[in-house]
N, C-alpha and C positions, 0 to 999 in steps of 0.2 A: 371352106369347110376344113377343119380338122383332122392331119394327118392321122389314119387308123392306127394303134397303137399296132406293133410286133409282137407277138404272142412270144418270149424266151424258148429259142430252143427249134425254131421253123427255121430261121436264116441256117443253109448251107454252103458249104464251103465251096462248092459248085457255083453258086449264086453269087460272092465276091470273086472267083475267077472270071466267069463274065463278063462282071461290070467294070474287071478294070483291064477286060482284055487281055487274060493271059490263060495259061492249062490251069487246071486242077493242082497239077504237081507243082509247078511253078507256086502257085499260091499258098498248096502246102509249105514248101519249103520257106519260105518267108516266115510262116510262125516259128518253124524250126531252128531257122536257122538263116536271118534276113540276110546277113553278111555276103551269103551264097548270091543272093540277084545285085542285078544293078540298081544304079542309085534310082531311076525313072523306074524302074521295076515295083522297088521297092513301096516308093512315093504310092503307083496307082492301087498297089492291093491295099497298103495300108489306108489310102483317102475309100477304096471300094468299103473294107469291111467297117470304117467308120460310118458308112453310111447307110450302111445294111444295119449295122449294131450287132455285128457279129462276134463272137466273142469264142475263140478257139476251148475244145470239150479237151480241161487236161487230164482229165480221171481215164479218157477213151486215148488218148495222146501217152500216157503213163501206160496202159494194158498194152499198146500195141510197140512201145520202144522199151516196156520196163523200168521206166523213170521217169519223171517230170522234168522241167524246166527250173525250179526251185532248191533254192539252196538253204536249209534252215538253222535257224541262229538261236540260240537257247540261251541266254544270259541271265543274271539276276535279279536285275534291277532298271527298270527304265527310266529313273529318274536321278539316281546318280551322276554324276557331271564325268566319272571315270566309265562309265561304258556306252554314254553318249559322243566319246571320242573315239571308242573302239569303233562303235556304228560309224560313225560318219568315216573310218576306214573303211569299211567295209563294202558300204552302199560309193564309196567312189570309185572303187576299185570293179565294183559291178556295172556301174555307170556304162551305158553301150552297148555293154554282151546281152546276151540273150538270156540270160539266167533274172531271174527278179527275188525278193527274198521273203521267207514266211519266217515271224519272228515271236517268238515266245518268252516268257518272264516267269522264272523259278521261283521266285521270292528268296533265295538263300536256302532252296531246299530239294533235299537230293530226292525223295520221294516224288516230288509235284516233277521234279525235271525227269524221274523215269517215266513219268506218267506221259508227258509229255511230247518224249523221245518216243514210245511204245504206237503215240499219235503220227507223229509226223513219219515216222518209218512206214506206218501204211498207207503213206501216200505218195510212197517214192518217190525221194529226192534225190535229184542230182549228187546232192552232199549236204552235210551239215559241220555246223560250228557250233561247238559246245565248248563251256568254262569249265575250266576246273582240270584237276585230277582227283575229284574224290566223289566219282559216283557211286551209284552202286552196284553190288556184286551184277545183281540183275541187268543191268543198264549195259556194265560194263562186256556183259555175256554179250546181249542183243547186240549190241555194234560192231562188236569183233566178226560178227559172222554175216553183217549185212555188206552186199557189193556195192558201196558208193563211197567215195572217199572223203575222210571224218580229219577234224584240226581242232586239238583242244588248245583251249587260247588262256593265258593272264599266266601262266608259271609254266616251267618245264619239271621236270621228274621222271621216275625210272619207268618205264614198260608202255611208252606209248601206244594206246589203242590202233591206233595208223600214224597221222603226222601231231605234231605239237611245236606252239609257238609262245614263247613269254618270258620268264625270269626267273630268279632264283630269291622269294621273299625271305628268305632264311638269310643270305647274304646282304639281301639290300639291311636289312634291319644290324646287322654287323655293322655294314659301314658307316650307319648312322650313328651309331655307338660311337664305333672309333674314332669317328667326326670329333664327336664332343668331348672325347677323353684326349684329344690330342692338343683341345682347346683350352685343356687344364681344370675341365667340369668332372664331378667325381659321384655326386650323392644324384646320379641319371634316374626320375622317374620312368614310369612306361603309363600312358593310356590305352586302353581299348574299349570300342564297342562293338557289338553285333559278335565278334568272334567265332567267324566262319575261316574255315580251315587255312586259305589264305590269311588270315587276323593272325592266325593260332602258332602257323611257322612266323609270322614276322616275331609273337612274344618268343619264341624259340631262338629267333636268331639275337633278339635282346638279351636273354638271359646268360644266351652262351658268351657274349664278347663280355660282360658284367663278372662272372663267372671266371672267365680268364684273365680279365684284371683284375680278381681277387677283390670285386667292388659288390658282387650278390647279396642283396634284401629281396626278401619276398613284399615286406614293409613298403616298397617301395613301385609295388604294380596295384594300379587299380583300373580292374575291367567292367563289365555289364555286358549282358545279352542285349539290350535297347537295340534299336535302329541308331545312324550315326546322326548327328546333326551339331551344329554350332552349338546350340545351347548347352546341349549334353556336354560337349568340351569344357565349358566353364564348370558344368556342375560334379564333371569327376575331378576337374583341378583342384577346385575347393576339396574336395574328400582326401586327393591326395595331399595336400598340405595339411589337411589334419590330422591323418599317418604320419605323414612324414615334414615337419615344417623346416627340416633341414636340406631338405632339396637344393640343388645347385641346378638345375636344369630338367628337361621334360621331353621324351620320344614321343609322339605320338601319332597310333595305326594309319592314322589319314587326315589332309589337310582342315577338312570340318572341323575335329578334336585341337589341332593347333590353335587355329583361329580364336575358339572357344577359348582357351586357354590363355589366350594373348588378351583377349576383352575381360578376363578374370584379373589379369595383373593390372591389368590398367583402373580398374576398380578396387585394386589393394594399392594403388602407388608404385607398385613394384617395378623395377625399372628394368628392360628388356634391350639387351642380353646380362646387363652390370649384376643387377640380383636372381634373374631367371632365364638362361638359354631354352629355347622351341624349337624342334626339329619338327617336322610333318613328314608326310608319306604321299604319293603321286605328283606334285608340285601343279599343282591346279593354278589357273592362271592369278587368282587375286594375289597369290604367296609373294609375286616378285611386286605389285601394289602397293600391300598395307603400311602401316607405318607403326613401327620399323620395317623390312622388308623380314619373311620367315624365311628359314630353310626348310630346305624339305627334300625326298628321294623321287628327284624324279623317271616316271617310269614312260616309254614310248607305246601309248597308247593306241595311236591313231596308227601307227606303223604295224602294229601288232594286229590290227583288223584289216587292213588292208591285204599285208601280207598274207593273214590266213585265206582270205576271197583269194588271191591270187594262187595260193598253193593250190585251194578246191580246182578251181579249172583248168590250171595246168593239168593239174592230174588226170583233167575230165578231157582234156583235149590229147592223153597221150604222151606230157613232159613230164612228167610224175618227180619232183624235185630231188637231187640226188641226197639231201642231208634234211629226213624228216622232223628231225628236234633242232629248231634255231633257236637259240638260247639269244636274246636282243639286247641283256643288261641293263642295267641301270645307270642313274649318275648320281651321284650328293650335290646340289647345290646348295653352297656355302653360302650365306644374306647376313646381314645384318643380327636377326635374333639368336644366334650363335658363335658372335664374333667370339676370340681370345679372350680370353679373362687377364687383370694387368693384377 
């Protein structure tokens, strides 16, 4: 016959202590906090309450501690290949503890993320990780005054809401410049898309080294609000070489735009770095591949998720990090599609 189905929400927490032979409290503490029993302890509630199909109540679990087990993660993009590295920081670094993670997707927008945040704060979390430093006034209000400890990730800047972890795109975008003017390139394009506040300081850090070598066109940048993608890279290439067909070389926001850009030359003949230098942005893994190999600014992604997960429960455990803004920098890898000019 047909085991009777469990009706959700009758198994008690009482009923896995039993069946694996321990108290009430003991069994609580296992959801709370497995680390606390031993390893055989461990093992029988966990095999009890699988087989009860019992499923700890954390909304009842949140009233009675003031928080959840949950640490929530606000990023922009789930399909991006730069914050699928952040993730995979992040959930390593959770790997084990008792925290699990509830994750959410902005779309690049500061509204949907307060809306978001407004959500997840009423379900009290352990802590959250949120991008950026540019939310809003509102956003920024509600977190300042909620008790869980918050890590804004991908840039550092001034007034962090509690901790922050990332870089300086203003900077990395400088030294990409001085890369190429050091290489004896002069007439620097810039690409962008999407041009989300991170896009906005890297053209900022483009125009100021341009600017300081006395090498500034405006002629010489060409953006779009689009989504980013290979394709799009080729097709602002082309627009920039009809501004500007004196180009000696090309920045651009992020490694998709390079790539684009590199399969645009090779469809004009144009020979790479001899008639056109590519710099890129995060240094995504195809960059050290292609052929020629790109340059690009690489940034530590996976480091940067990780470490944020690690600041959250230190903090939550009591070590609360003594230098809440870790600035982690950047690097210019130098390849092939930037070499020296002879």
């Amino acid at each position: 016959m047909a085991r009777k189905r469990i009706t959700p929400g009758k198994i008690r927490l009482a009923e896995v202590a039993k069946l694996a032979g321990v108290s009430p409290i003991t069994a609580s503490r296992f959801f709370r906090n497995p680390e606390a029993l031993s390893a055989g302890k461990r093992a029988r509630v966990d095999s009890a309450a699988k087989e009860l199909g019992y499923v700890p109540n954390l909304a009842a679990r949140a009233l009675a501690s003031q928080r959840t087990e949950v640490i929530g993660v606000l990023i922009p993009s789930l399909t991006n290949n730069v914050f699928s590295d952040v993730l995979r920081g992040i959930y390593d670094a959770l790997d084990g503890s008792r925290y699990s993670i509830q994750l959410a997707n902005t779309r690049y927008s500061i509204l949907q993320e307060e809306r978001l945040l407004r959500l997840f704060l009423a379900q009290k979390p352990a802590g959250l990780i949120i991008t950026g430093i540019n939310q809003t006034a509102d956003s920024r209000r509600i977190m300042e005054t909620v008790d869980c400890p918050i890590v804004q990730i991908m840039e550092v800047g001034p007034s962090p809401i509690d901790m922050m972890i990332g870089f300086s795109h203003f900077d990395a975008a400088k030294a990409a410049i001085a890369h190429l003017l050091a290489q004896s390139y002069r007439r620097i394009g810039f690409l962008g898309a999407r041009m989300d506040p991170r896009v906005q300081r890297r053209l900022d850090g483009y125009r100021s080294a341009m600017t300081d070598a006395g090498l500034f066109d405006p002629q010489l940048i060409v953006t779009t609000a689009i989504p980013t993608s290979v394709t799009l890279g080729g097709t602002l290439f082309a627009d920039l070489l009809a501004k500007a067909p004196d180009i000696d070389a090309v920045f651009c926001v992020n490694d998709d735009l390079a790539l684009g850009a590199l399969f645009e030359c090779k469809r004009r003949h144009m020979a790479v770095p001899e008639q056109m230098a590519i710099v890129g942005f995060n240094d995504l893994e195809f960059m050290a591949s292609s052929e020629p190999t790109l340059s690009s600014v690489r940034t530590n992604r996976y480091e940067m998720g990780r470490n944020a997960a690690v600041m959250v429960i230190e903090t939550l455990e009591g070590r609360r990090p003594t230098e809440p803004v870790v600035d982690l920098g950047f690097s210019v890898m130098e390849r092939q599609s930037s070499a020296r000019r002879n």
